[in-house]
ROVEX-66395 format. One line per 2 residues: number of its first residue (from 1); for each residue x, y, z of N, C-alpha, C. Coordinates in nm, 3 decimals, always signed. Example, Ala and Ser with C-alpha at 12.3 -4.5 7.8 and 13.67 -1.06 7.14 Angstrom:
1) +1.319,-0.569,+0.780,+1.230,-0.450,+0.780,+1.320,-0.330,+0.780; +1.285,-0.225,+0.708,+1.367,-0.106,+0.714,+1.290,+0.003,+0.787
This chain:
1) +0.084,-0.120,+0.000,+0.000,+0.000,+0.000,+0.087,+0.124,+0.000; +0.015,+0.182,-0.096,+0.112,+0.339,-0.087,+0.050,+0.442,+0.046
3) +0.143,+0.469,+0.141,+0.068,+0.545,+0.252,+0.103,+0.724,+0.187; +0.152,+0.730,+0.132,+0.180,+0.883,+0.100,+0.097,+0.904,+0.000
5) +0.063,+1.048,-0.022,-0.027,+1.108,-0.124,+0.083,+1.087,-0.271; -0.061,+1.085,-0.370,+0.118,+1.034,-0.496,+0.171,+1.127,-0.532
7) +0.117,+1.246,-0.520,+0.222,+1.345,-0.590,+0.344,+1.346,-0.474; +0.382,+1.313,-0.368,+0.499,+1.266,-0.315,+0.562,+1.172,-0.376
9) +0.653,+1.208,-0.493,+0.718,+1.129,-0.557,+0.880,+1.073,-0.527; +0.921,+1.163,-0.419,+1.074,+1.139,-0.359,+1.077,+1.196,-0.251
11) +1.047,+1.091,-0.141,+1.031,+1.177,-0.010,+1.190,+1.219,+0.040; +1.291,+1.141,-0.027,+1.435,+1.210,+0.047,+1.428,+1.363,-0.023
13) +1.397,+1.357,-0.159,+1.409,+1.468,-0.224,+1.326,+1.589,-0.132; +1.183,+1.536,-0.130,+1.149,+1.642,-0.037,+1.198,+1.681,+0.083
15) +1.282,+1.640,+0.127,+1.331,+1.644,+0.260,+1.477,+1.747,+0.253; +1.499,+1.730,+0.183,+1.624,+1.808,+0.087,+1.604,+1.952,+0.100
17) +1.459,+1.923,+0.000,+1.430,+2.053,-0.040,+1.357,+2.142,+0.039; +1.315,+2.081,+0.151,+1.264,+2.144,+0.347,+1.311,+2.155,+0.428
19) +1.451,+2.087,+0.384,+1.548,+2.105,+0.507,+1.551,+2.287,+0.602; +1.602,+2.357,+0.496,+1.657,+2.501,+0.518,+1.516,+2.549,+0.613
21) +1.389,+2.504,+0.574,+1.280,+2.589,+0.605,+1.295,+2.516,+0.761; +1.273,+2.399,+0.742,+1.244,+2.325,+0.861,+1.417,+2.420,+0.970
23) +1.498,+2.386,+0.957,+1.589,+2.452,+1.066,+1.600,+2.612,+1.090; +1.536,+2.673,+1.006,+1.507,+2.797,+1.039,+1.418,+2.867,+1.081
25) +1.308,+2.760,+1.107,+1.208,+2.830,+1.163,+1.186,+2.846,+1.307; +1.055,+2.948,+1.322,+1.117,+3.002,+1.470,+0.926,+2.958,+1.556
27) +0.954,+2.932,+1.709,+1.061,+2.969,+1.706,+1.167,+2.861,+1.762; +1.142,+2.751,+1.699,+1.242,+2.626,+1.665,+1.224,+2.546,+1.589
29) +1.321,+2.453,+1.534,+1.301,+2.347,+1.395,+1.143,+2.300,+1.429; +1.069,+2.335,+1.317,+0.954,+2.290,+1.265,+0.910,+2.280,+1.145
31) +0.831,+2.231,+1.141,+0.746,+2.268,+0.974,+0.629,+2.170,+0.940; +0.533,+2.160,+0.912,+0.367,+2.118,+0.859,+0.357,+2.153,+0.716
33) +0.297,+2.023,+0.704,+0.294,+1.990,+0.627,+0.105,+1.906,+0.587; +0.049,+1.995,+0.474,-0.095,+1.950,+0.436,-0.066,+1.836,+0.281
35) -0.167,+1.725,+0.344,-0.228,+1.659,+0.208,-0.107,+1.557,+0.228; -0.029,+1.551,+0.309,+0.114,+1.407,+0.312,+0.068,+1.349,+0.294
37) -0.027,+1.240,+0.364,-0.071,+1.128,+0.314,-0.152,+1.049,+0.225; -0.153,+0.938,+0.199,-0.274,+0.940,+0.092,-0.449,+0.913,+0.180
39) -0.543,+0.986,+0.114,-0.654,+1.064,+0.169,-0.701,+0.956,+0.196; -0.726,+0.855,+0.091,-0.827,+0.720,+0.095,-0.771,+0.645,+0.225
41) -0.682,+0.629,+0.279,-0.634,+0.527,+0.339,-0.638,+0.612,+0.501; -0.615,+0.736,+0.476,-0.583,+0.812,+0.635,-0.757,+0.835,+0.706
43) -0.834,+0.842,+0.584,-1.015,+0.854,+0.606,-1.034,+0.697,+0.702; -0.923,+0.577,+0.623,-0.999,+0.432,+0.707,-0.942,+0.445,+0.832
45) -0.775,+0.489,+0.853,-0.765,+0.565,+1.004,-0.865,+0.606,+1.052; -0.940,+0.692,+1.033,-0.977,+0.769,+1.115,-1.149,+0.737,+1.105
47) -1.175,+0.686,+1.015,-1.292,+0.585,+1.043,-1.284,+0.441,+1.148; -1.135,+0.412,+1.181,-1.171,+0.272,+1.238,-1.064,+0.338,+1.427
49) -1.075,+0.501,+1.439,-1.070,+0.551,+1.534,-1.168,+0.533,+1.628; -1.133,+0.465,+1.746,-1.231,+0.440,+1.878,-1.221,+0.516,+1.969
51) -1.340,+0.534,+2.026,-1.367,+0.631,+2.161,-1.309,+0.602,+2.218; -1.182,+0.621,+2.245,-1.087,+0.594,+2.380,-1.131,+0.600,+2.537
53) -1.283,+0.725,+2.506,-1.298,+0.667,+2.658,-1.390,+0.569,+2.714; -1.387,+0.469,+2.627,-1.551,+0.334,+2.611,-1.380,+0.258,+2.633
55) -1.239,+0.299,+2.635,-1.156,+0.142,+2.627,-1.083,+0.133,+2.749; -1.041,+0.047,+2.768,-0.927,+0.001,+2.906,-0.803,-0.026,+2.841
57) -0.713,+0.011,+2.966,-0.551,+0.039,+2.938,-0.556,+0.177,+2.852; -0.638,+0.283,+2.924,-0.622,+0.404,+2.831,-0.585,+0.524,+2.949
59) -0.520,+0.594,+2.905,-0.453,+0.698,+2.991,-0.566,+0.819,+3.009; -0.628,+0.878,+3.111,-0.712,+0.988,+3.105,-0.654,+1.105,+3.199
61) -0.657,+1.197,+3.127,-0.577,+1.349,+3.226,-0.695,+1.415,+3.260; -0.709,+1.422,+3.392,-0.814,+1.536,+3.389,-0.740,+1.659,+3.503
63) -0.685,+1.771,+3.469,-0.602,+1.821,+3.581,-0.592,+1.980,+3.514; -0.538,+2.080,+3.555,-0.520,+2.199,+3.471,-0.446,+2.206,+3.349
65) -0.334,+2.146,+3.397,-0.237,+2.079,+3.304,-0.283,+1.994,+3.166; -0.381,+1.875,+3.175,-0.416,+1.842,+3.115,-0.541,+1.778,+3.134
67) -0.634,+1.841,+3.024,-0.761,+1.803,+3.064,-0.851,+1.778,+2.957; -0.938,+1.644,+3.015,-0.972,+1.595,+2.902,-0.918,+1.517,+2.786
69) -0.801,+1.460,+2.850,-0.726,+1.423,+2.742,-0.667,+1.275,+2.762; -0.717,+1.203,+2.667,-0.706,+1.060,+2.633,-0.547,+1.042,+2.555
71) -0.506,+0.884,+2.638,-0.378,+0.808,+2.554,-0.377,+0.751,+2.562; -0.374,+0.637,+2.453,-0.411,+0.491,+2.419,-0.217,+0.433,+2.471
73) -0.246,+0.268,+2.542,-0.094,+0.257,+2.503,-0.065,+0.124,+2.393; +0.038,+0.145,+2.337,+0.090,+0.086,+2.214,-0.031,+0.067,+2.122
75) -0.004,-0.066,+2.068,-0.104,-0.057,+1.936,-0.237,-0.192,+1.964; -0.254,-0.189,+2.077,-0.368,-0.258,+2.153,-0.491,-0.206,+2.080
77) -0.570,-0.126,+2.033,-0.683,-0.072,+2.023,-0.659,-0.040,+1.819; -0.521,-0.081,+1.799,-0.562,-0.036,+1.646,-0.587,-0.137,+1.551
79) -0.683,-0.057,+1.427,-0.723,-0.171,+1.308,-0.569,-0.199,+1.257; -0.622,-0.291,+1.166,-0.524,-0.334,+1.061,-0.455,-0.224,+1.003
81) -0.504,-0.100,+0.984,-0.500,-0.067,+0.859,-0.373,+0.029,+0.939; -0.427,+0.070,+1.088,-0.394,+0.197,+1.164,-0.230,+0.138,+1.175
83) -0.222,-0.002,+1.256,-0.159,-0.075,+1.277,+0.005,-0.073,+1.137; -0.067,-0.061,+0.995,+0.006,-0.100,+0.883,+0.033,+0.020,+0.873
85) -0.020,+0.167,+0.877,+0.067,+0.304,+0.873,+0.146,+0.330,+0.982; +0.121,+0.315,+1.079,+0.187,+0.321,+1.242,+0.359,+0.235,+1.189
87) +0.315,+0.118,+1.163,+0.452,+0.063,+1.129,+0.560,+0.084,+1.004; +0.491,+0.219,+0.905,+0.502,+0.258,+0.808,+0.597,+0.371,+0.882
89) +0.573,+0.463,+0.961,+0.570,+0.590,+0.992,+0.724,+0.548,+1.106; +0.765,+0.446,+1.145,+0.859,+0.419,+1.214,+0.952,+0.307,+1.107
91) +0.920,+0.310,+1.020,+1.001,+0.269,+0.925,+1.154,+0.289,+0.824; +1.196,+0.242,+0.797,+1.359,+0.312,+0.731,+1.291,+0.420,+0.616
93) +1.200,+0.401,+0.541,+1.224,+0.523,+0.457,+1.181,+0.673,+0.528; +1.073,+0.654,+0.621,+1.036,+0.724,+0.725,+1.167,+0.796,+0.794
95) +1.236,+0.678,+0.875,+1.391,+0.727,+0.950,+1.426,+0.845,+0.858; +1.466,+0.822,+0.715,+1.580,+0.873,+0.659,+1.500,+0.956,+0.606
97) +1.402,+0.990,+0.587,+1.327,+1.116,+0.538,+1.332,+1.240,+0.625; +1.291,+1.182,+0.832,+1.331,+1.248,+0.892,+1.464,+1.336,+0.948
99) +1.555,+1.176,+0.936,+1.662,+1.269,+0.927,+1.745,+1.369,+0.798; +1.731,+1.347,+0.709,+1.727,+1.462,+0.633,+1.696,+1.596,+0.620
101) +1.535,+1.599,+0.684,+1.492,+1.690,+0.700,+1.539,+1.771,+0.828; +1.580,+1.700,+0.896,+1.600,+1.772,+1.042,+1.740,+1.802,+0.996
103) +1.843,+1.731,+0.956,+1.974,+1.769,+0.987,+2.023,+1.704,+1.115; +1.996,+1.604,+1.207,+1.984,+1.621,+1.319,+2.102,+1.469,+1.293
105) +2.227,+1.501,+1.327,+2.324,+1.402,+1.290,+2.324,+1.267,+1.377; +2.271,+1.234,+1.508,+2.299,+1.125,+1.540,+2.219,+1.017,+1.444
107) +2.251,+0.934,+1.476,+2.104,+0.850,+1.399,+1.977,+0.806,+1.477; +1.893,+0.851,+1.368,+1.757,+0.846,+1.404,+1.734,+0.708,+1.476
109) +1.645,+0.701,+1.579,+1.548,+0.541,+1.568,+1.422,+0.578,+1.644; +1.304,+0.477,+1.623,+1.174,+0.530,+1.635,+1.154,+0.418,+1.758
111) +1.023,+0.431,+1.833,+1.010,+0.390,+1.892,+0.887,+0.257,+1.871; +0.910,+0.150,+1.862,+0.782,+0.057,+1.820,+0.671,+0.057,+1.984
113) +0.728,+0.071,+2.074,+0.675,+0.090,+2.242,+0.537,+0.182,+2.190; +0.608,+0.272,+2.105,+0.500,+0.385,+2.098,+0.447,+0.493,+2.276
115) +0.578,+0.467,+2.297,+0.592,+0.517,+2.469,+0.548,+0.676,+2.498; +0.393,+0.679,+2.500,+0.372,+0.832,+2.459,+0.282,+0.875,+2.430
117) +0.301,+0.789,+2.289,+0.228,+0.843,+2.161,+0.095,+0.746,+2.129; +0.120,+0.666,+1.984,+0.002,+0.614,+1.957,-0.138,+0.729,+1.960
119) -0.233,+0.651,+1.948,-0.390,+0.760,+1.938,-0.355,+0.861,+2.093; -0.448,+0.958,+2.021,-0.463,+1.037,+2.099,-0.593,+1.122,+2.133
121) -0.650,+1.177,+2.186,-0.793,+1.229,+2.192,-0.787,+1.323,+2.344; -0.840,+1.461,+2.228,-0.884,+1.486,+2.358,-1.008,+1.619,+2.364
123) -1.168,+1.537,+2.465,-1.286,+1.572,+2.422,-1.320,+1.716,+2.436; -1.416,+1.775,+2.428,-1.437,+1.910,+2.422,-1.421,+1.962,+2.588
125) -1.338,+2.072,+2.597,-1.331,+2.162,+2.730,-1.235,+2.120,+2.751; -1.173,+2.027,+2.691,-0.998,+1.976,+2.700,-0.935,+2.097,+2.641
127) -0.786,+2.026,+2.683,-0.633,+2.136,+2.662,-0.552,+2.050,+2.710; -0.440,+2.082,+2.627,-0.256,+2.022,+2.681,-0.197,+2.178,+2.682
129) -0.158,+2.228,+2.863,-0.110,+2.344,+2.810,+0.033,+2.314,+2.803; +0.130,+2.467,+2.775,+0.204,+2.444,+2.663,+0.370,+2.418,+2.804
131) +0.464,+2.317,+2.724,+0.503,+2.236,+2.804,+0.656,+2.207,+2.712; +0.752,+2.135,+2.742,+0.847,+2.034,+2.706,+0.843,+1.943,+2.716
133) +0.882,+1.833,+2.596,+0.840,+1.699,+2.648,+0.950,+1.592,+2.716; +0.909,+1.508,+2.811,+1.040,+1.427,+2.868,+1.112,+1.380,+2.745
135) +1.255,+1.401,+2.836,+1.387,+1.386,+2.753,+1.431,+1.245,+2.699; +1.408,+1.136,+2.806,+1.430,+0.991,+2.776,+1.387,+0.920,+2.751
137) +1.371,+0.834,+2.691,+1.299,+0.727,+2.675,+1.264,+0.608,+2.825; +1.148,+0.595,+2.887,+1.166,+0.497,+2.969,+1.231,+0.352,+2.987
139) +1.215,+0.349,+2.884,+1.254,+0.169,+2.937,+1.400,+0.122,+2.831; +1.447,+0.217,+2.718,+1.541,+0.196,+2.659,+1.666,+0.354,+2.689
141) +1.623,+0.485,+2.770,+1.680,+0.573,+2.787,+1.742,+0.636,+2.703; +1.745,+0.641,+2.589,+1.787,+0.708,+2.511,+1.706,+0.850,+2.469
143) +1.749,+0.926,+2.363,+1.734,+1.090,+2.382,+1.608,+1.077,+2.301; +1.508,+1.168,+2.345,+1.365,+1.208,+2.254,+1.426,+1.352,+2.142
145) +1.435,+1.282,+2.017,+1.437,+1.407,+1.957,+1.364,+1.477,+1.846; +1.242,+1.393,+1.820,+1.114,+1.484,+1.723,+1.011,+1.396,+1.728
147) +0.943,+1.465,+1.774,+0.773,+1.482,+1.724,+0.696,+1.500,+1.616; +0.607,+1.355,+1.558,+0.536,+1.370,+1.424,+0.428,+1.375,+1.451
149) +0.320,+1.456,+1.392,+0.208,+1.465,+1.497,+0.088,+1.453,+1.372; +0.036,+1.405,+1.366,-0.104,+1.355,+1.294,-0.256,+1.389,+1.289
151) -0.287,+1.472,+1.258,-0.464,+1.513,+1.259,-0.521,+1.458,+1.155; -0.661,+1.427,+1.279,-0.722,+1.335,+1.184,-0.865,+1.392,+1.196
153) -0.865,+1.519,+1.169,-0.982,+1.605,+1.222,-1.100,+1.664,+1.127; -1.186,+1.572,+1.030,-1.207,+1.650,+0.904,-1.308,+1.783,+0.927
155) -1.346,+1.842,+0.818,-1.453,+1.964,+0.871,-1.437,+2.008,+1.002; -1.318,+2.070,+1.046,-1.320,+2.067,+1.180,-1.279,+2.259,+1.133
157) -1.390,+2.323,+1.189,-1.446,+2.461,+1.183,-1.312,+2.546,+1.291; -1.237,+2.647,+1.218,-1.126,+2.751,+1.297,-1.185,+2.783,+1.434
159) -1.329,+2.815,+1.411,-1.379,+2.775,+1.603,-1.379,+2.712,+1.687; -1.327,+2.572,+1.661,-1.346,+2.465,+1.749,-1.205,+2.471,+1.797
161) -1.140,+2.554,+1.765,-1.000,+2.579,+1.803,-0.934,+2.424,+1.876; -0.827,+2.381,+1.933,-0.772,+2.277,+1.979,-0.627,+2.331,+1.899
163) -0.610,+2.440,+1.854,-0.498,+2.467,+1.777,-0.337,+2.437,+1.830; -0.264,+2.364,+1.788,-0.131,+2.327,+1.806,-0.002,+2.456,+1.796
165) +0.055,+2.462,+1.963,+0.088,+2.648,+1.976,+0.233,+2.610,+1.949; +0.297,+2.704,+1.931,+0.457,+2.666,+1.972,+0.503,+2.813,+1.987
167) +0.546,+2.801,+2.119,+0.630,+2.927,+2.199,+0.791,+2.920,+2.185; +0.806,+3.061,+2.243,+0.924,+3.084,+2.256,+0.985,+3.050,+2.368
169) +1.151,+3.024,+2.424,+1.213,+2.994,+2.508,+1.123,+3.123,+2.632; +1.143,+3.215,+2.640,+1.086,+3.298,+2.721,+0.924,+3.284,+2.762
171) +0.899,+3.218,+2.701,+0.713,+3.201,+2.722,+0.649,+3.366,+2.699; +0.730,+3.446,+2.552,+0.645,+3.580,+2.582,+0.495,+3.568,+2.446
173) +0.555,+3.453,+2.378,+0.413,+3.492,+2.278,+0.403,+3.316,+2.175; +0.339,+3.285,+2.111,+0.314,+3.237,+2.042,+0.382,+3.209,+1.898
175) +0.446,+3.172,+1.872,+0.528,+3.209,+1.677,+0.431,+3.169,+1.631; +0.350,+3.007,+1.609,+0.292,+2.959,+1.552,+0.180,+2.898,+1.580
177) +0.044,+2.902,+1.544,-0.072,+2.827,+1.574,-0.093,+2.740,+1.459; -0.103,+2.626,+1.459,-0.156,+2.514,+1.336,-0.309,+2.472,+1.417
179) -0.375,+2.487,+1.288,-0.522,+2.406,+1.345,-0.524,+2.194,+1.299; -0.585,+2.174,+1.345,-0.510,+2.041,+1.369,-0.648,+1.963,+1.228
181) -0.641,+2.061,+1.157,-0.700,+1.938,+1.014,-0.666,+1.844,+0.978; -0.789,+1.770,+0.932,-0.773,+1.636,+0.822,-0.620,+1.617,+0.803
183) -0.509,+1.520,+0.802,-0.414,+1.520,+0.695,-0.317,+1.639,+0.716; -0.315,+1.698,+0.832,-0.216,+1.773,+0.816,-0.129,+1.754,+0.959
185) +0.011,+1.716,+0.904,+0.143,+1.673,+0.998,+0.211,+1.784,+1.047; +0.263,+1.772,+1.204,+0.320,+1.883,+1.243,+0.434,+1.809,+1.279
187) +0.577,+1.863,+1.238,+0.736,+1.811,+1.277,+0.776,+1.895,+1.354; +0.871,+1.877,+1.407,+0.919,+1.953,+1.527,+1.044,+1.826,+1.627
189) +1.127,+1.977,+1.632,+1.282,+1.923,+1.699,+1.238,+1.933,+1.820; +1.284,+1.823,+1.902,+1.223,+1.811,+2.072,+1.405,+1.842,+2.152
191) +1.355,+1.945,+2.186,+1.462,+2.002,+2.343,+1.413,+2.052,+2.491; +1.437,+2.042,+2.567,+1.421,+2.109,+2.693,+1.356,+2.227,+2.681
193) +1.383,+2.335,+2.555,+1.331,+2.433,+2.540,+1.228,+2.451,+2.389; +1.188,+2.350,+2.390,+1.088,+2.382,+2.279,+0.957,+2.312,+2.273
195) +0.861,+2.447,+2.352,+0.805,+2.469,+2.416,+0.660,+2.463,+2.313; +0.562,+2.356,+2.394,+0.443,+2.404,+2.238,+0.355,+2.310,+2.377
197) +0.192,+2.315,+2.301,+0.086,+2.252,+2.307,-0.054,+2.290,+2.240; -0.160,+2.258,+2.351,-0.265,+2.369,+2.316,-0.339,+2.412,+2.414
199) -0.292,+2.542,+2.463,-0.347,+2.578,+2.566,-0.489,+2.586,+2.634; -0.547,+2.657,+2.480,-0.686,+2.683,+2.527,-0.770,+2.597,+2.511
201) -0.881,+2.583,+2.573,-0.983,+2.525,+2.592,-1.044,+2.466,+2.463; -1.076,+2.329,+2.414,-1.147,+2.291,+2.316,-1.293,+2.327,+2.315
203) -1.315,+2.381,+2.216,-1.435,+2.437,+2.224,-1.508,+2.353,+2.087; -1.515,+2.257,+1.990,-1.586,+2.186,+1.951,-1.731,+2.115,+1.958
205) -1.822,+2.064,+1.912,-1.943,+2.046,+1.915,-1.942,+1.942,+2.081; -2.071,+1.891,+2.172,-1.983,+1.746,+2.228,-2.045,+1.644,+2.163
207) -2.089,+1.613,+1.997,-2.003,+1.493,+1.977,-1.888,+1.499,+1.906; -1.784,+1.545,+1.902,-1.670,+1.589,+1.864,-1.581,+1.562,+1.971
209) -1.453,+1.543,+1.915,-1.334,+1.553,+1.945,-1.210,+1.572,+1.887; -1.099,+1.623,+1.913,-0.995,+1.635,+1.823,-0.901,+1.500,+1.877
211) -0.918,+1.483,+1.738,-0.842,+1.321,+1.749,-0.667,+1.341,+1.627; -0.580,+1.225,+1.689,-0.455,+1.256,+1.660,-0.361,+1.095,+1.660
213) -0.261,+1.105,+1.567,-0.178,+1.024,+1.623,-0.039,+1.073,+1.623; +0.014,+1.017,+1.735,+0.194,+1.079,+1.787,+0.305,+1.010,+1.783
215) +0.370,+0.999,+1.679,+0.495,+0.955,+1.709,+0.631,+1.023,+1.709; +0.747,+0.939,+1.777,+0.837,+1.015,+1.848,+0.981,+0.932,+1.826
217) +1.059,+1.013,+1.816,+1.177,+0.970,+1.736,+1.269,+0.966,+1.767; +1.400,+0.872,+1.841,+1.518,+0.893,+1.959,+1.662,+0.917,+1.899
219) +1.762,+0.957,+1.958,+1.905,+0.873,+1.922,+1.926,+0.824,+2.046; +2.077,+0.798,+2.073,+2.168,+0.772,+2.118,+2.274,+0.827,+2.165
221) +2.225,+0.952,+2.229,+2.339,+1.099,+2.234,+2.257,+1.173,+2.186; +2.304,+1.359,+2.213,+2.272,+1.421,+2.177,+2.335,+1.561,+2.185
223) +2.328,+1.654,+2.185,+2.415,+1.783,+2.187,+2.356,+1.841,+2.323; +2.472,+1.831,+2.390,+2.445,+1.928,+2.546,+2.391,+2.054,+2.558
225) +2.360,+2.149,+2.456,+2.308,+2.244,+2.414,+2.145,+2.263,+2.437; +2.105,+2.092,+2.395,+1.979,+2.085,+2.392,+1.894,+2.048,+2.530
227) +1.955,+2.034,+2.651,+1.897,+1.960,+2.716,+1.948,+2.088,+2.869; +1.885,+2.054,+2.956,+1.876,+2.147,+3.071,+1.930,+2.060,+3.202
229) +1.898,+1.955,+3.205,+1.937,+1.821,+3.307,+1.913,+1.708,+3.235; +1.983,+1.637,+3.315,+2.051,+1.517,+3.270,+1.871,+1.410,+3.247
231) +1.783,+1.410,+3.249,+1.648,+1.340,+3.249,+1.576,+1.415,+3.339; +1.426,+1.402,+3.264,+1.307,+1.456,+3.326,+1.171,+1.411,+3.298
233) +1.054,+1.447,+3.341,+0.950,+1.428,+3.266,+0.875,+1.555,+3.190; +0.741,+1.567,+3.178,+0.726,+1.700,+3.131,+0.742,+1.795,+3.179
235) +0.774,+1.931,+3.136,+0.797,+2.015,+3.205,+0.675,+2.148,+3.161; +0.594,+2.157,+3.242,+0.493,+2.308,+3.220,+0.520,+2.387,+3.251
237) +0.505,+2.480,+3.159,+0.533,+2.614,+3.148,+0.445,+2.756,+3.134; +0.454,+2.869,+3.230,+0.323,+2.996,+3.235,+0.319,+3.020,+3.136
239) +0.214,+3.066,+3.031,+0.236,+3.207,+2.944,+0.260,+3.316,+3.026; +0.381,+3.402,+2.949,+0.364,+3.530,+3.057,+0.237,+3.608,+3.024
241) +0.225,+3.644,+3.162,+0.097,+3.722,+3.175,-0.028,+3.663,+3.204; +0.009,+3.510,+3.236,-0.144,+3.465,+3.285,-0.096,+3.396,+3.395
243) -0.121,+3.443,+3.490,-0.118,+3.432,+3.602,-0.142,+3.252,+3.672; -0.093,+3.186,+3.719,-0.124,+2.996,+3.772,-0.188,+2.999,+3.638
245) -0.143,+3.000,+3.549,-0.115,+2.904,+3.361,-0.123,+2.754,+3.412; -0.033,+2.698,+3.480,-0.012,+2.543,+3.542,+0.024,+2.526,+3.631
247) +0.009,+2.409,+3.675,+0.000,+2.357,+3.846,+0.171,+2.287,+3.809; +0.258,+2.302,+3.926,+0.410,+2.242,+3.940,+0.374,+2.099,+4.038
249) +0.426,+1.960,+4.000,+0.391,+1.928,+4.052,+0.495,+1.909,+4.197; +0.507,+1.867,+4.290,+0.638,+1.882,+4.375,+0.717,+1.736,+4.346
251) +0.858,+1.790,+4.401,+0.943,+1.720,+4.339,+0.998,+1.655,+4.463; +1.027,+1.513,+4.487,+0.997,+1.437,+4.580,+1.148,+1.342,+4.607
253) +1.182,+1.287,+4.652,+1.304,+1.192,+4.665,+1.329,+1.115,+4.567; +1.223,+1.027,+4.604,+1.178,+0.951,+4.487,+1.186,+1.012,+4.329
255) +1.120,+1.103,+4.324,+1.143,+1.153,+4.190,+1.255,+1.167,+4.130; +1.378,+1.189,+4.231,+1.519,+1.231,+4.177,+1.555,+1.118,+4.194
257) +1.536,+1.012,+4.264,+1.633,+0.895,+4.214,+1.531,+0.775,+4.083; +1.461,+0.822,+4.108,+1.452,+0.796,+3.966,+1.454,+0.827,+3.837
259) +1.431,+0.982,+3.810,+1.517,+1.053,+3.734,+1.667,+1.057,+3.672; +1.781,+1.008,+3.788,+1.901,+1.012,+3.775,+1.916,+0.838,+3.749
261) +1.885,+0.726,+3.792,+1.871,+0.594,+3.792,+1.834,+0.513,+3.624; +1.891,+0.486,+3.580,+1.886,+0.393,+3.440,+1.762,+0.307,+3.467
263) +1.680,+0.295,+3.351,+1.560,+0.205,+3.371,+1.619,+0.057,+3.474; +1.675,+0.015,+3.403,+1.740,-0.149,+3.402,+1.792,-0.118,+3.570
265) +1.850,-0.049,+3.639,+1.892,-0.054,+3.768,+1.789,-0.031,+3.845; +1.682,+0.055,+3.810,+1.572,+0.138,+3.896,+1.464,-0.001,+3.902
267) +1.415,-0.077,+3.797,+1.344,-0.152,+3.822,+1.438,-0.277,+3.878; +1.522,-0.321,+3.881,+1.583,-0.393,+3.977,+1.547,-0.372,+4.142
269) +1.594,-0.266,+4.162,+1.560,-0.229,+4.272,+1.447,-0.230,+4.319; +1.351,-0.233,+4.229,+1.176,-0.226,+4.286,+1.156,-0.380,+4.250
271) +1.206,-0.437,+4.227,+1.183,-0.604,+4.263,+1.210,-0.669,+4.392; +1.333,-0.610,+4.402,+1.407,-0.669,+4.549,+1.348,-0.595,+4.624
273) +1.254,-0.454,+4.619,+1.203,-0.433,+4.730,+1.080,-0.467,+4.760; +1.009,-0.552,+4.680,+0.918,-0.576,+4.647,+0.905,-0.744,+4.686
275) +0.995,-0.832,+4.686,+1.070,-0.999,+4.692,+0.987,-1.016,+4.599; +1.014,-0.941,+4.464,+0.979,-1.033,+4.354,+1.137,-1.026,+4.277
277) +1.224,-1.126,+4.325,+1.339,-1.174,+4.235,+1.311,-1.249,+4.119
């Protein structure tokens, strides 16, 4: 099956030829992209999309931070079809398209865990406000370094806002709002400081929702430039000028030794404390 739209006739080529835009934009490596995929096949996505909140083993946020907002884990809940682009989209021509486009020299690898990502949903009066995303990977530790982000939102009216923000290091304004349509992909370089979500409130019909899929892209190293501490989880961030924007959550003992602790040693330790050897 061809998952790309056909007039994508050389995706390295395109990647080539987006590079410059994609690393110059502000106010960090990004760039969106309408019509990538092919229409017929991303419609059975998003036709054989389930109410995440009718399923079990599903993640639900309801908090200031995040609200209203559904995460499926791995590929438990997907069709065939979702299942056959999902494994498309973490694929070698995928890899090398991304890295091209990014410039981003270690080598790419994707995550099949889908530790994150996978479907996403989230119902009306929802919001993800705007944040950094954790640096490591859980269970293999290696570096998070881009975000592919997927709308699968058709007829979905500039009012119903759920719009995808991306701020500046300073939190003073907005560079970019994407509305999260049908078929249209948002890329983006993941650092400590690059800062996005969607703040405001979904305001959509309620039988509506803005629905999505996320995947996320690692190396093996990374440039010290990009990172603030050595591992974290998300990090929320005020807009300036709005006063408790997000709740901090407190930061605990526990939290730092597991933060600083390698998957593989940390769950050791919670066996033996546990006498499950």
């Amino acid at each position: 099956m061809n998952f790309l739209n056909p007039r994508i006739k050389d995706l390295q080529q395109l990647a080539k030829d987006k590079q410059e835009e994609y690393l110059n934009a502000a106010p960090f490596p990004n760039i969106v992209f309408d019509d990538f995929f092919n229409e017929e096949m991303l419609s059975q996505v998003l036709a054989d999309f389930p109410d995440l909140s009718t399923k079990q083993d599903v993640k639900f946020y309801d908090n200031k931070n995040e609200k209203n907002k559904l995460e499926a884990k791995g590929e438990k809940h997907f069709s065939d079809i979702t299942k056959a682009f999902v494994h498309y989209l973490n694929s070698e021509p995928m890899l090398e398209f991304l890295q091209e486009l990014t410039g981003i020299k270690e080598t790419l690898l994707s995550d099949p865990y889908l530790l994150g990502g996978g479907y996403h949903e989230i119902k009306p009066g929802g919001l993800l406000k705007v944040h950094a995303d954790f640096n490591k990977h859980e269970l293999t530790w290696i570096d998070r370094r881009i975000n592919l982000l997927v709308y699968l939102n058709k007829d979905w009216d500039e009012s119903y806002g759920g719009h995808f923000e991306l701020w500046d290091k300073d939190m003073t304004k907005s560079y970019h709002r994407v509305l999260p349509v049908f078929n249209r992909i948002a890329i983006f370089s993941t650092t400590d400081f690059s800062y996005h979500g969607h703040p405001n409130a979904l305001a959509c019909p309620p039988d509506r929702s803005r629905k999505s899929l996320a995947l996320y892209y690692y190396s093996n190293g990374r440039p010290k430039s990009e990172v603030s501490r050595n591992a974290h989880a998300t990090l929320f961030k005020d807009r300036a000028g709005v006063t408790g924007d997000t709740i901090k959550e407190p930061v605990t003992l526990k939290d730092v030794i597991r933060e600083l602790t390698p998957p593989i040693i940390y769950n050791s330790i919670k066996k033996m404390v546990k006498g499950d050897r």
